[in-house]
Structure formats: C-alpha cells, structure tokens
C-alpha positions as CSV (number, residue, x, y, z in Angstrom):
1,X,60.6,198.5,-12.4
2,X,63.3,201.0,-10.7
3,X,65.2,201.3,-13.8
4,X,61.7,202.1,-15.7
5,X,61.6,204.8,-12.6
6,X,64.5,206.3,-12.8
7,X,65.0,206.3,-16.9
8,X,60.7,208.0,-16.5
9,X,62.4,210.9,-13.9
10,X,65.5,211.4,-16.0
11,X,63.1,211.8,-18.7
12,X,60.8,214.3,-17.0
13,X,64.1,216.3,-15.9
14,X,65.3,217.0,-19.1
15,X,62.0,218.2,-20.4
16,X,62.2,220.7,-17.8
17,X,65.5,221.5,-18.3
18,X,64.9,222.0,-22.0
19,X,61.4,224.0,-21.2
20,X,63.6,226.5,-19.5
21,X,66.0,226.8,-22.2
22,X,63.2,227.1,-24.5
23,X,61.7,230.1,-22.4
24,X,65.2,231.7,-21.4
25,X,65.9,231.8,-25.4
26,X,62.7,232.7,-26.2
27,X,62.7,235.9,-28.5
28,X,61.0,239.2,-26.8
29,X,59.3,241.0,-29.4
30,X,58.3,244.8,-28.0
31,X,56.9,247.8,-30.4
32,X,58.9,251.5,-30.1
33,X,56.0,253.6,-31.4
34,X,57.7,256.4,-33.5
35,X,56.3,259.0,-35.9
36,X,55.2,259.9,-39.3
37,X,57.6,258.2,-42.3
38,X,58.8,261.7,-43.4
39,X,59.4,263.0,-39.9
40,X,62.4,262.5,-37.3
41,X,60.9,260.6,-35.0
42,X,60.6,256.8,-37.2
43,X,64.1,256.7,-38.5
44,X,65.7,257.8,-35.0
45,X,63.3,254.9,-33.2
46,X,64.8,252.5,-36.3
47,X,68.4,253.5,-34.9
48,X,67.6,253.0,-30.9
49,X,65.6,249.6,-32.3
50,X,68.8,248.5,-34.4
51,X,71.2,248.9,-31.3
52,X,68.8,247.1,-28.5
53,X,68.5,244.5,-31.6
54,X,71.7,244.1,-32.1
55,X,73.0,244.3,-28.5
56,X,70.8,242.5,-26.9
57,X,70.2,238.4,-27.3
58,X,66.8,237.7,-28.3
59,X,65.5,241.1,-28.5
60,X,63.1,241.8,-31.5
61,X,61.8,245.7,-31.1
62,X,60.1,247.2,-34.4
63,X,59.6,250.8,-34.7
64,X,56.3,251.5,-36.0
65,X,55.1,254.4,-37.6
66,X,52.6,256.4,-35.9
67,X,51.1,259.6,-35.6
68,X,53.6,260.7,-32.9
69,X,53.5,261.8,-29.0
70,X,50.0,261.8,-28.5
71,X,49.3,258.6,-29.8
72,X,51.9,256.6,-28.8
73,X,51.3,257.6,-25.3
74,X,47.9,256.0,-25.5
75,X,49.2,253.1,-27.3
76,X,51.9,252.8,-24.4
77,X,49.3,253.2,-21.9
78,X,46.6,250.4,-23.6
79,X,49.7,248.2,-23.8
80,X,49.6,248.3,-27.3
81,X,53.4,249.4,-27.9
82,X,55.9,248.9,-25.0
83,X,58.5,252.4,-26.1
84,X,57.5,255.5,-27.7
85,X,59.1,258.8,-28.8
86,X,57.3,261.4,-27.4
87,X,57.5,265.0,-26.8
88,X,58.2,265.6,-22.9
89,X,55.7,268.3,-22.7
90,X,52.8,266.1,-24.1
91,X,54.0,263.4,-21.9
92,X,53.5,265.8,-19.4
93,X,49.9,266.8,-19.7
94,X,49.3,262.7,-20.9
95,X,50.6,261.9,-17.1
96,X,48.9,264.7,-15.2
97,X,45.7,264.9,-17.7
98,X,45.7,268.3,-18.3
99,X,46.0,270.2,-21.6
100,X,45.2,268.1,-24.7
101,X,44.6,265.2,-21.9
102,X,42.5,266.9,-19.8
103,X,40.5,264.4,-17.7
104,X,42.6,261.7,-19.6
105,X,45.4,260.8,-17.3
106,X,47.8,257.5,-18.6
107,X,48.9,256.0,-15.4
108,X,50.5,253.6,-17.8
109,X,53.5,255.5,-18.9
110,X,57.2,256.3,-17.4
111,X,60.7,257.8,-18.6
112,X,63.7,256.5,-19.7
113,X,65.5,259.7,-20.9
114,X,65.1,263.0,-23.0
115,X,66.7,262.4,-26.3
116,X,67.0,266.1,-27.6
117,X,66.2,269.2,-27.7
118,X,63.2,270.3,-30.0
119,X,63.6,274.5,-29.8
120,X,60.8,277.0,-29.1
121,X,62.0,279.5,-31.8
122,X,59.9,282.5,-32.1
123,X,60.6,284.4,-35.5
124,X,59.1,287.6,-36.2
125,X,59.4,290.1,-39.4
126,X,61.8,292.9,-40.0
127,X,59.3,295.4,-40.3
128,X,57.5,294.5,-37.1
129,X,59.5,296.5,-34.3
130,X,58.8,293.5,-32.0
131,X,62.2,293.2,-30.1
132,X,60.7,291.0,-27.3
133,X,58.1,288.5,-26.2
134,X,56.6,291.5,-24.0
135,X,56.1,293.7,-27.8
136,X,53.4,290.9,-29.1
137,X,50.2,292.6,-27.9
138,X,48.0,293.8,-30.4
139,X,50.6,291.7,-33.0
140,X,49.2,289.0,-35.5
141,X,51.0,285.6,-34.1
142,X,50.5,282.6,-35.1
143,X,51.0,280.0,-32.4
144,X,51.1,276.7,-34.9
145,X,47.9,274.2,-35.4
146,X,45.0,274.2,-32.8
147,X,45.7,271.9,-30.1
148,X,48.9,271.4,-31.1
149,X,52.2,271.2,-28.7
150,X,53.1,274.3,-30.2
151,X,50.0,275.7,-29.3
152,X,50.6,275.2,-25.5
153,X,54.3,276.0,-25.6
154,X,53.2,279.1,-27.3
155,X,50.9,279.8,-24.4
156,X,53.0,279.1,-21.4
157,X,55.6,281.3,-22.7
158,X,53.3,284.6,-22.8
159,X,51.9,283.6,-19.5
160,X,55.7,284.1,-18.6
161,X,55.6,287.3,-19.7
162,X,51.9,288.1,-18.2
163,X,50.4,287.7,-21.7
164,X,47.6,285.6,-23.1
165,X,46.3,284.9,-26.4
166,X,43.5,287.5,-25.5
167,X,46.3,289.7,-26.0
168,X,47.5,289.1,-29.2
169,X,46.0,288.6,-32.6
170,X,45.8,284.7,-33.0
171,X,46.5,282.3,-35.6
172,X,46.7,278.8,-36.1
173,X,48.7,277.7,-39.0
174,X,51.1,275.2,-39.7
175,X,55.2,276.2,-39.6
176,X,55.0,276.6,-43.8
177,X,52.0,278.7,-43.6
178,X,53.6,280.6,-40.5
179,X,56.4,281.3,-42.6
180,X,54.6,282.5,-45.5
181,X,52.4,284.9,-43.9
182,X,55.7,286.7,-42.5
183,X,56.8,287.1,-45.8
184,X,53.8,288.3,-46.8
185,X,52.9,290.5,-44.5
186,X,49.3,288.8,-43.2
187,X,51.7,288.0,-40.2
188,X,54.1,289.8,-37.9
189,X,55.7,286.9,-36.1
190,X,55.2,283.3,-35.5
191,X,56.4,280.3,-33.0
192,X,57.6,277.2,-34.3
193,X,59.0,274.5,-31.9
194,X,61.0,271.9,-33.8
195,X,64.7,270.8,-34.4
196,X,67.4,274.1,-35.5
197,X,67.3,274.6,-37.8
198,X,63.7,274.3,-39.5
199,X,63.2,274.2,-42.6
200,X,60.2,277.0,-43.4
201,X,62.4,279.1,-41.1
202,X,65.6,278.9,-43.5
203,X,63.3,280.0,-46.7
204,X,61.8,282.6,-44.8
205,X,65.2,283.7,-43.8
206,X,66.7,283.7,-47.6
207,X,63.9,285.2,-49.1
208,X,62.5,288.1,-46.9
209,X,64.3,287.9,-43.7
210,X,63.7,287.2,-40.1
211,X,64.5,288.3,-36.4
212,X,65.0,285.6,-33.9
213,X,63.6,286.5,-30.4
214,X,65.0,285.7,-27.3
215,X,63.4,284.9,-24.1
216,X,64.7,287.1,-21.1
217,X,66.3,285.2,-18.0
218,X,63.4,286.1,-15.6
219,X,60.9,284.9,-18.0
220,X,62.8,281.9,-18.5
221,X,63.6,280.8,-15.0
222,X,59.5,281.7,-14.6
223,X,58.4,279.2,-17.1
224,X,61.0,276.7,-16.3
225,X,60.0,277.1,-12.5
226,X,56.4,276.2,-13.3
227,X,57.0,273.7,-16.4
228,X,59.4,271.4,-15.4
229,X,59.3,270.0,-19.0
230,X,61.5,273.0,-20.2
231,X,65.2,273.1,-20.7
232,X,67.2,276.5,-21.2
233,X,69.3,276.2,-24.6
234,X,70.3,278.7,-27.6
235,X,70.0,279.3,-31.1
236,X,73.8,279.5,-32.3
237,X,74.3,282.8,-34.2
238,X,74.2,282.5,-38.3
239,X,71.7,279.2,-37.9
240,X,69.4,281.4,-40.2
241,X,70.8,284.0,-42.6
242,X,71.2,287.4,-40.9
243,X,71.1,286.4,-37.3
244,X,74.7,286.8,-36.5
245,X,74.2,286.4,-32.2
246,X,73.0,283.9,-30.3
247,X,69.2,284.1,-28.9
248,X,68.8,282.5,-25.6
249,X,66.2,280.0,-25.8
250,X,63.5,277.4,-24.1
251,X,63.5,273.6,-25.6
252,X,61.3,271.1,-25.0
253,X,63.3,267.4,-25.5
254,X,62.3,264.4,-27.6
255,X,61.7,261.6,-25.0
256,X,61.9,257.6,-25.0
257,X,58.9,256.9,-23.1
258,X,58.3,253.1,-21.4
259,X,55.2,251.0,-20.4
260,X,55.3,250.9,-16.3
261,X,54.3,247.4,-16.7
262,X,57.6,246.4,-18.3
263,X,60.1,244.8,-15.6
264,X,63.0,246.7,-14.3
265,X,65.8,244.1,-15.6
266,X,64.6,244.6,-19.1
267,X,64.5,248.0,-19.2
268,X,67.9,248.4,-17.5
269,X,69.2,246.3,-19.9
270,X,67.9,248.5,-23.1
271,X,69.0,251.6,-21.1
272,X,72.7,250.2,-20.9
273,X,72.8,249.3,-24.1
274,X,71.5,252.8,-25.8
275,X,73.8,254.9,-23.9
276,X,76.7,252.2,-24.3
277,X,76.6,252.8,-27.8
278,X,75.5,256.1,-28.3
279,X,78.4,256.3,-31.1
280,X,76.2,253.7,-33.1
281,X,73.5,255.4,-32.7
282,X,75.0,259.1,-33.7
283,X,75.9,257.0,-36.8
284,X,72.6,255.8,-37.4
285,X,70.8,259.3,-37.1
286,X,72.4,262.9,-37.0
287,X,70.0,263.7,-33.6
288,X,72.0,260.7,-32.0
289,X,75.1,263.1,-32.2
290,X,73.0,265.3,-29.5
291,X,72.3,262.3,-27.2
292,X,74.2,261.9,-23.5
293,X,73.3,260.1,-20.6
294,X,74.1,263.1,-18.3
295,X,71.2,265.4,-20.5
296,X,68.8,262.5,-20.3
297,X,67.9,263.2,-17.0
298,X,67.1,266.6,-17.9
299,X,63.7,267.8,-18.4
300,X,62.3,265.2,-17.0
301,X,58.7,265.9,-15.4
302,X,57.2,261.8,-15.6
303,X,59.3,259.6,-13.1
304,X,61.4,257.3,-14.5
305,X,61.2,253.2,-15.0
306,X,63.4,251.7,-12.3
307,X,65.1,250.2,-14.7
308,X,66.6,253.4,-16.4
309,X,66.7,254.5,-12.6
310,X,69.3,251.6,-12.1
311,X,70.9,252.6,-14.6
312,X,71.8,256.0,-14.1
313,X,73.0,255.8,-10.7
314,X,75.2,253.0,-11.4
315,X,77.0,255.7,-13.7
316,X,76.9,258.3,-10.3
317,X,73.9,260.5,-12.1
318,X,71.9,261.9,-9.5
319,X,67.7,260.2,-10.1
320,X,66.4,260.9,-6.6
C-alpha cells in the first residue's frame, strides 16, 4: 500500500512538474496594430515583430494592418491588440481626451518609445511672398483632411504664432491635392506632416517649385512649451529641388504604444531586445536607420510601461 502511495505522489509530482513546463513554454501570441498595407507604419511593425520573434523564446507578435493611430489606440485600449504604432500627438489627445478624443480618454494605453520623426513641413508657392508662418493671414492654406493630425498640428502651430484658422483662408485636402493646388494656383501654401522627404512635395518641387518655411525659435520653444508631443528637427537643405538651406523645423515622432495591462517583465524584455538589435531592424526598414534608445525618450507626453522604464535606466537614460 506505501509503495502504491509513494509511486500515486511521484506520479502527481511529475504532472505538476510537466504542467509548469507546459505553461513556462507556452507560446505568447500578442497583436502590434500597424497601418494601411501601402503606408510605413505595417512593414516597420513587420520589422519590430520579426526581431521580438526572433529574439525572444516563445514569442509570436503579428502585425496587423489597421487604419493607423487612432484606431489602434482604441484597439490597445479594448484589449484588442497588445502594441501599436501610433502618432505621439494622437496618443496624446487619446490619453488626455481632447482633440479628435474629446470626452474619449483611453486609460488603457502607455509608451515604450518614439520611433521617428514624422516632420511638420509647411510648403508655400513662389509667387506667394509668404516668407513666414506670421505672412498666412488672409492666405489660402490648406491644413490636410478634416480631423486629421495634420489638421491639429496645423492649428497649434498658428496659435504659436497668435493665429487661428479664422485668420486664414481654409482648406482641407489631402497632401496630393495640397500639392496640386500650389501648382495651380487655387492655393498659396499648404502643411503636410509626414516622413522627408514626401512624395507630393518632390513633384510639386520639380514641376513648379516650392519654398520651405521655417518656424522661428520663439514660436518653436512656445509650441514645444505647451505640446510636449513636439520635437525641434530640420529639413536638410536640397531635400526638395531648389531649397538649398536648412529650415528649422517641428516633428511629431512615430510611437510604439503598449497596453497598461501587459506586465512589466514582458515588456522589458521586448524593449531590450528592439533596441539590442536596432541594426536588424535598420535592415529590415530604412526608418529603423533613424531609431536610438537615447531619442526614444523624447517627445514623450503618455508615461511610459515600467517595463520600458526598466529598461532605460538600466542603460543610465534619465525616465523620471
């Protein structure tokens, strides 16, 4: 009968034993919620996906296709996706509810680090005389789609210079049609806040020409001072044909947003891996040759996971 015992316990112990191997191995699957297929947001998720994949044991993360920083803040925040690439401006406004989220506030949602920079570049004809920020009242500007992030960059930078969309003539048209009513003439500038350089900004630059304008330090430090979100950069000179200097810029950054609800060992462990193999990542996407630890703390408005957190101080970067 004590043999029976002992062989029913030794029995018992190994199924626990194996049950906690079972768990320990278990694969974690997570969702990185990304952007649209033709944009820069999916196949720079598939690169961070592929290294926490790859570097990671047990780790199964998919980048999904979404329909970008809105959404998968609201996906993040319903539990629905566990990582997101998100503007930091819209994560802004998602975590405060103001903006495009006002009275909807996402307690859900935290940081892990700006990526980078996506560039407020304001583009205005040759004929228009504009030679500043300050010179757009009275002017026909379009400040991208309604409701857009463009739309709110467009109209925290006036307030920086005490204008407001009362004060100009206002349009809302997408960075192609910007472009083309420039060259036109149905236009006399335009903002556009994407990566340098864009892409309706080049053709507009070959075929009738454009002048970069730059936003003046006390502006700057004004808008920066209010909206934490922003980060000072610049155009480089020659980035579009026939702007030969360098125009002092603001940036908003591409951000890897996390659920709160994920534990900190987890996402220490993803954070330590991206930034450990930032060269991998470079090599998976062109924008991964822009990444650094020390700029992802950087316009940062949305606390941070404890696990990034962690992370960064163990490498001396100053969180608090």
């Amino acid at each position: 009968m004590k043999k029976v015992f002992n062989a029913s316990l030794a029995l018992f112990a190994a199924a626990l034993i194996l049950s906690g191997c079972s768990k320990s191995n278990a694969k974690k699957d997570y969702i990185l919620a990304t952007g649209g297929t033709s944009g820069t947001y999916y196949p720079f998720g598939g690169a961070i996906a592929n290294i926490w994949n790859t570097k990671i044991a047990n780790m199964n993360v998919t980048a999904q296709a979404t329909g970008a920083s809105a959404e998968n803040l609201r996906l993040i925040n319903k539990g629905e996706a566990e990582f997101g690439t998100v503007q930091n401006d819209v994560m802004d406004y998602a975590y405060n509810g103001t903006d495009m989220f006002a009275g909807e506030k996402l307690p859900n949602i935290m940081t892990i680090g700006t990526m980078y920079p996506e560039v407020v570049q304001i583009a205005v004809s040759e004929k228009s005389g504009i030679k500043s920020v300050a010179d757009f009242k009275g002017k026909r500007i379009s400040v991208g789609d309604a409701g857009s992030g463009v739309e709110f960059n467009a109209k925290q930078i006036l307030e920086g210079y005490g204008l407001t969309f009362d004060d100009i003539k206002k349009s809302n048209l997408s960075f192609k049609e910007s472009a083309e009513g420039i060259q036109n003439g149905t236009l006399d500038g335009c903002f556009i806040t994407a990566g340098v350089p864009n892409s309706a900004l080049q053709e507009l630059a070959f075929t009738a020409g454009l002048i970069l304008i730059p936003i003046e330090k006390d502006a700057a430090d004004a808008i920066c001072s209010k909206y934490g979100f922003y980060t000072y950069t610049t155009i480089p000179g020659g980035t579009y044909k026939g702007t030969d200097v360098d125009t002092p810029a603001l940036a908003i950054k591409a951000t890897l947003a996390v659920s709160s609800k994920l534990d900190e060992d987890t996402v220490y462990e993803m954070t330590k891996a991206l930034f450990e193999n930032l060269d991998e990542l470079a090599r998976g996407h062109a924008k991964g040759k822009e990444v650094s630890a020390a700029s992802a703390i950087t316009g940062v408005s949305v606390p941070f996971h404890p696990g990034a957190k962690k992370y960064y101080k163990e490498i001396g970067l100053n969180v608090d």
